[in-house]
C-alpha positions as CSV (number, residue, x, y, z in Angstrom):
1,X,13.9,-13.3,2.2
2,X,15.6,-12.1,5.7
3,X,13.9,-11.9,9.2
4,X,14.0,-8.1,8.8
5,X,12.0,-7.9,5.4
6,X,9.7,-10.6,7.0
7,X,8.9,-8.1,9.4
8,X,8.8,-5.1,6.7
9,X,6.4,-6.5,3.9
10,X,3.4,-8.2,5.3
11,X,0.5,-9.0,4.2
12,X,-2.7,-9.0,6.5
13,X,-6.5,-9.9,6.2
14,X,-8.6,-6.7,5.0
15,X,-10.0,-6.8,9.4
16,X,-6.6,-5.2,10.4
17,X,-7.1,-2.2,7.6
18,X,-10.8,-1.0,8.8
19,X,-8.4,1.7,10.1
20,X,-5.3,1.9,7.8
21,X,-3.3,3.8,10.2
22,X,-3.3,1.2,12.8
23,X,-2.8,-3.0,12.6
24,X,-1.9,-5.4,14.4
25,X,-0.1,-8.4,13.3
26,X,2.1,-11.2,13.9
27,X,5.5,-11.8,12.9
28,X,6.4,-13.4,10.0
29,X,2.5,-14.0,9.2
30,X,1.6,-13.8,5.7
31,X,-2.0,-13.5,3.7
32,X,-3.0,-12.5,0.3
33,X,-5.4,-9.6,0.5
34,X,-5.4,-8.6,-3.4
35,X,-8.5,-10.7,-3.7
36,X,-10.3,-8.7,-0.6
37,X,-9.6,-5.1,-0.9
38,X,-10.3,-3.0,-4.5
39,X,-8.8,0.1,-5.2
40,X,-10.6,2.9,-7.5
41,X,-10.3,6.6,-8.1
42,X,-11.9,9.0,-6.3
43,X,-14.6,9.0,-9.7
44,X,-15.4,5.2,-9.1
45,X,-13.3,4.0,-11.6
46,X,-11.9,0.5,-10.6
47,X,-7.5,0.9,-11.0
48,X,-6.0,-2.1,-9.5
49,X,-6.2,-4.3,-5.9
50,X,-4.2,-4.4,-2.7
51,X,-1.3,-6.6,-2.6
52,X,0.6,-6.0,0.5
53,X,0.8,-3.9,2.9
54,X,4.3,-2.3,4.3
55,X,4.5,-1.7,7.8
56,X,7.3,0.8,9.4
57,X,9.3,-0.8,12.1
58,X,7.0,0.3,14.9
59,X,4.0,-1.4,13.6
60,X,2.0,1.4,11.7
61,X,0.9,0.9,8.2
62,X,3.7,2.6,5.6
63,X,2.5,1.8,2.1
64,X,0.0,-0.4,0.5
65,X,1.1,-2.7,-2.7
66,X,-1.2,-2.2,-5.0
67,X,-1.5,-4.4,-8.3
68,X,-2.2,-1.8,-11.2
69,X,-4.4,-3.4,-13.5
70,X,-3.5,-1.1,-16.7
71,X,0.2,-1.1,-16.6
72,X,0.5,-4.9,-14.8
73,X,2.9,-3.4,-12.3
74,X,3.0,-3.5,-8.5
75,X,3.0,0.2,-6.9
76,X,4.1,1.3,-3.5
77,X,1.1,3.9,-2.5
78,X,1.5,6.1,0.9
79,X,-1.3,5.1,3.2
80,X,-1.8,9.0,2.8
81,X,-2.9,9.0,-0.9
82,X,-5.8,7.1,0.3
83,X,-9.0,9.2,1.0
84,X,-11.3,6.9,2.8
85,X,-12.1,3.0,3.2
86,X,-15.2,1.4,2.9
87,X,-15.1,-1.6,5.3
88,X,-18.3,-3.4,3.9
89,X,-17.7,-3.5,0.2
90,X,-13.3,-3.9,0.9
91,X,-12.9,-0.8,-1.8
92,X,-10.2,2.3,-0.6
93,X,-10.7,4.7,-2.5
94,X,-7.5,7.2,-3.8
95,X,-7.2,10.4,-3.7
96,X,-4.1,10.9,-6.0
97,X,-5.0,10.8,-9.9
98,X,-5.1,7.4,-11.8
99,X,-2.2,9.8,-14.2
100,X,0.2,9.5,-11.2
101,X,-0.5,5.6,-10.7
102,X,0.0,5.3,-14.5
103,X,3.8,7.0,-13.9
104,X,4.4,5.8,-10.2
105,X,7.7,3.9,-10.3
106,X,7.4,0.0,-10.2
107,X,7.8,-1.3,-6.6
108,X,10.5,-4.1,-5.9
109,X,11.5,-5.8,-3.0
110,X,14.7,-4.5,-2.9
111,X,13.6,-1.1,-2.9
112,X,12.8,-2.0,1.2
113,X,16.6,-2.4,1.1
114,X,17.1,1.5,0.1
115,X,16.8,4.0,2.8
116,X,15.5,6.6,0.8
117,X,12.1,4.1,-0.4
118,X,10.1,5.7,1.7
119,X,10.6,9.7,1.4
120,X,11.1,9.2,-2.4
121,X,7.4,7.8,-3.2
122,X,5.9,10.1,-0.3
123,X,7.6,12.8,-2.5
124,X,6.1,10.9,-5.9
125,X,2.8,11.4,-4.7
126,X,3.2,15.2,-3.5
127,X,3.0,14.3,0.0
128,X,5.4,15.0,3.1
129,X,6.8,12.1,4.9
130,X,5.3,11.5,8.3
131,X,8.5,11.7,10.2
């Protein structure tokens, strides 16, 4: 893996999402948060674990990776189609339907590689890129 997607696909402890929109992090550091933070639905229902977590080039939080348990794929999910964290129990809660995760294109590495990645699952999930 390059320097460049080093710096691209992260993964940090579940302290540097209490606010998702903001983390800090060093360089080439790596950790497994899929055991630390849960993802459900907004109705409870659990759907899957974080994996990574994408950061843009200026340091904010992108996407998270999310491991989703009923199709065994890895999805990129906007940090946008997340409702609301709960920093004691580690669960984020979505806001998108567990229908969309179900036909949300599998995330690769490679896709980091394409310059389109990031509007296109924005898009996916009905949402308008940031920038």
């Amino acid at each position: 893996m390059n320097r460049t997607k080093k710096l691209l696909l992260l993964l940090v402890a579940a302290a540097a999402l209490v606010s998702l929109w903001t983390a800090t992090y060093a360089a080439g550091q790596t950790e497994n948060v899929r055991e630390i933070l849960d993802v459900q639905t907004w109705k409870g229902k659990h759907v899957g674990s974080v994996k990574y977590v994408v950061m843009d080039p200026p340091g904010n939080v992108a996407f998270l990776i999310v491991y989703y348990d009923a199709s065994k794929k890895e999805i990129a999910v906007p940090v946008a189609a997340f409702s609301s964290f709960n920093k004691e129990t580690g669960i984020l809660i979505l806001k998108v339907s567990e229908g969309q995760l179900a036909s949300a294109p599998e995330f690769h590495e490679s896709d980091l590689d394409n310059p389109a990645f990031s509007e296109n699952i924005n898009r996916f999930f009905g949402l308008t890129p940031f920038w």
